[in-house]
N, C-alpha and C positions, 0 to 999 in steps of 0.2 A: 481680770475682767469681772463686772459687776454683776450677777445674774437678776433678771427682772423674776423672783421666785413667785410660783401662785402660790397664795395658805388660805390655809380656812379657817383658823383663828376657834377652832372648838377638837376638844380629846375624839380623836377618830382613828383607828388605826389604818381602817382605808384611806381617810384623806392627809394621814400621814405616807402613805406608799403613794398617794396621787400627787404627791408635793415633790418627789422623788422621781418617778416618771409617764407623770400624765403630759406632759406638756404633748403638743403636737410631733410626730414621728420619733418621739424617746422610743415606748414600747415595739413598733417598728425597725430600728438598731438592733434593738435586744432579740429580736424575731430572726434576724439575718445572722447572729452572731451565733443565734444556739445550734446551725449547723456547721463551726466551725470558726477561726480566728479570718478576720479580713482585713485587707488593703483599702485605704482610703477609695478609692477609686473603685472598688468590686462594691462595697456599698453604695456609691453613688450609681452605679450601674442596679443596682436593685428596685433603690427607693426613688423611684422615676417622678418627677416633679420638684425633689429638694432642691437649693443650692448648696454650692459649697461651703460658704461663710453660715445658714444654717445647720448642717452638719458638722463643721470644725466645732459648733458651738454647743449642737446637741454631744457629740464626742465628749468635751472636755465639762459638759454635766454630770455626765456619768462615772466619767472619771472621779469627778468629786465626793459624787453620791457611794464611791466605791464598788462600781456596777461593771464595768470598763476599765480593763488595764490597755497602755499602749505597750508594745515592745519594739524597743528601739535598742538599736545594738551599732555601737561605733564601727564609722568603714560602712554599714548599709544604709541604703538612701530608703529604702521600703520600713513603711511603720504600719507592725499589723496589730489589728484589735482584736482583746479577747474579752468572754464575760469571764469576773472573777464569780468565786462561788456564791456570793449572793447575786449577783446577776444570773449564773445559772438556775437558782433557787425562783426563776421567777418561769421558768420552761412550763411547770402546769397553768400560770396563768395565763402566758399567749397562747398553750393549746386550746384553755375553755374558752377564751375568746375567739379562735377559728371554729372551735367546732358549735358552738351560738350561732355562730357567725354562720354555717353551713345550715345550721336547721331555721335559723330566724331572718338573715339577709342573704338567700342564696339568689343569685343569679349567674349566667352564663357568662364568658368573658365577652365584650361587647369590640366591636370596629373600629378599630385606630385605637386601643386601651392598650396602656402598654402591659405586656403578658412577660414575665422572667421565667423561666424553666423552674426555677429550687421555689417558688410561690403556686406554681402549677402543683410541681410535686407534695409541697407539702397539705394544700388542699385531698391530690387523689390519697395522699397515705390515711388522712384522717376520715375523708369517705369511705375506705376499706375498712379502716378499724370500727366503725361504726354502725358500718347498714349490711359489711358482708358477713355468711355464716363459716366460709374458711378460714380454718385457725391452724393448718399445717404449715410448717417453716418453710420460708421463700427468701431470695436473693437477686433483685433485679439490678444490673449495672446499668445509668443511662448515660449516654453521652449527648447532652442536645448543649445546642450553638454554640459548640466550641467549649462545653464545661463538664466537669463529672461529679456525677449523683448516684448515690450507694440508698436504693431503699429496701428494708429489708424486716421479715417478722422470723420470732423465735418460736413460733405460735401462739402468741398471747399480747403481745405488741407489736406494732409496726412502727420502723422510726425512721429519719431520713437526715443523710451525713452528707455535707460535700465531700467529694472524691471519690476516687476510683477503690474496688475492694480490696480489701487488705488479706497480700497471701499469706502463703506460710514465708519463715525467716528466709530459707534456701531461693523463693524465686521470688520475695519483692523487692531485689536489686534489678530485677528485669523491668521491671513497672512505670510507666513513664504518664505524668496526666496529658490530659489533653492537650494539644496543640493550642501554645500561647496560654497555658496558665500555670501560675507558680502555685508551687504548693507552701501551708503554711507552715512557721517553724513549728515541729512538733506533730505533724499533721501525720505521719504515717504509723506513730507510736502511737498518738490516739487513736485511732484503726486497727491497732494492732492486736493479734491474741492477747486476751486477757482483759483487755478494755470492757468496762460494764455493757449488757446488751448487744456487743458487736463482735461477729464470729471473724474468722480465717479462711478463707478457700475463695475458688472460683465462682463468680455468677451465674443462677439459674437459665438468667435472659438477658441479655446484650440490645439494648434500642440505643438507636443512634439514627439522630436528625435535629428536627427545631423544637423548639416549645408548639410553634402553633400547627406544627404536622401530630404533635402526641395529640392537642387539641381536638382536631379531626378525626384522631382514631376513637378520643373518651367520648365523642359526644354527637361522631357521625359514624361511627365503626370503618372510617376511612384511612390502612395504612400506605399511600401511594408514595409517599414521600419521609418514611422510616424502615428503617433498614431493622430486622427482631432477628436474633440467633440464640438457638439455645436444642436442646433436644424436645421432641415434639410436645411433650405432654406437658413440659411448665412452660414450655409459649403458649399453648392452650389454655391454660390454667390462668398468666395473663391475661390475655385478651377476653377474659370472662372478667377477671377482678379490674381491670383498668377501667371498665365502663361503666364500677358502680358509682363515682362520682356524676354519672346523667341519671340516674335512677335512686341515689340514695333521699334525695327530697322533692317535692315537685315543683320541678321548675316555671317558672312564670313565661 
């Protein structure tokens, strides 16, 4: 396939990385991959508005650009995507752009917008790392709409993983994700002790609902329709940090 490449025809090392993945929804892909490998189908589930012949086609750029591996393994019909280590290498660059994005285009999520749970999430992680002054280690597991989300700080970072947490070796053969999602190849080793930034044990706090009931709780202190378990003082400790996403800029 032919690609219609944008260049800029002058020595830039940016608009050599923009010839690479500025095109409309590349850095978008790269955004959805860096919490973990996906199915064709879980990114079109993300990136609401694409089609699929745009996607098969941003996919197989990146591929080129060596941004994006497919793994495809005979006998399975699921082709899942991963960033290779220069694609991972681009992780501080979509962070600075959500977190611009947080201080210079914030606004609230608006009526009929489509809202993903791991795009919420990773908005409130960056509002925490940002505007709050707690820097003690936390573990929150979420389950909203049927998906699982691992956000958690060491006290000095906060980061945000698909999936559920990763135990010790003896009980994460008991561990099952959510109802109706696969997990990816490789996906409970990467979780696993010893993986850079990411511990072992059980969850501080357990929320389980939708994206737009967390919604309600960050931005109207309303949880009537989220289920929070945990022992009393880090759900407290939650529902103080969850809400600095309405308070960390001011909103319009």
């Amino acid at each position: 396939m032919t690609r219609n490449v944008r260049t800029y025809d002058h020595f830039c090392l940016t608009a050599r990385a923009l010839e690479r993945v500025g095109d409309r929804w590349s850095l978008l892909v790269v955004r959805d991959l860096l919490t973990g490998s996906k199915r064709f189908t879980d990114l079109m589930d993300r990136l609401g508005g694409i089609t699929p012949k745009t996607l098969s086609q941003r996919l197989r750029e990146l591929e080129d650009a060596g941004i994006v591996v497919a793994d495809r393994e005979p006998g399975r019909r699921e082709v899942w995507y991963r960033l290779t280590p220069a694609g991972a290498d681009l992780g501080p660059v979509v962070d600075a752009l959500g977190q611009w994005g947080l201080q210079h285009a914030w606004r609230r999520p608006q009526p009929g917008e489509q809202l993903h749970a791991e795009h919420l999430l990773r908005a409130v992680t960056r509002a925490i790392g940002l505007a709050a002054a707690d820097h003690r280690p936390a573990r929150w597991y979420f389950r909203l709409d049927g998906a699982d989300y691992l956000v958690e700080s060491d006290g000095h970072r906060w980061s945000l993983t698909a999936g559920a947490p990763a135990l010790s070796a003896a009980s994460a053969a008991g561990v099952s994700a959510a109802p109706g999602v696969s997990a990816a190849p490789g996906a409970s080793a990467a979780r696993g002790a010893g993986a850079p930034g990411v511990s072992a044990g059980p969850a501080d706090v357990t929320i389980t609902g939708t994206a737009r009931a967390l919604t309600a709780l960050i931005f109207a202190g309303s949880d009537e329709d989220l289920e929070i378990t945990g022992e009393d003082d880090p759900v407290q400790r939650f529902r103080q940090l969850i809400g600095t996403m309405a308070t960390a800029v001011n909103p319009a």
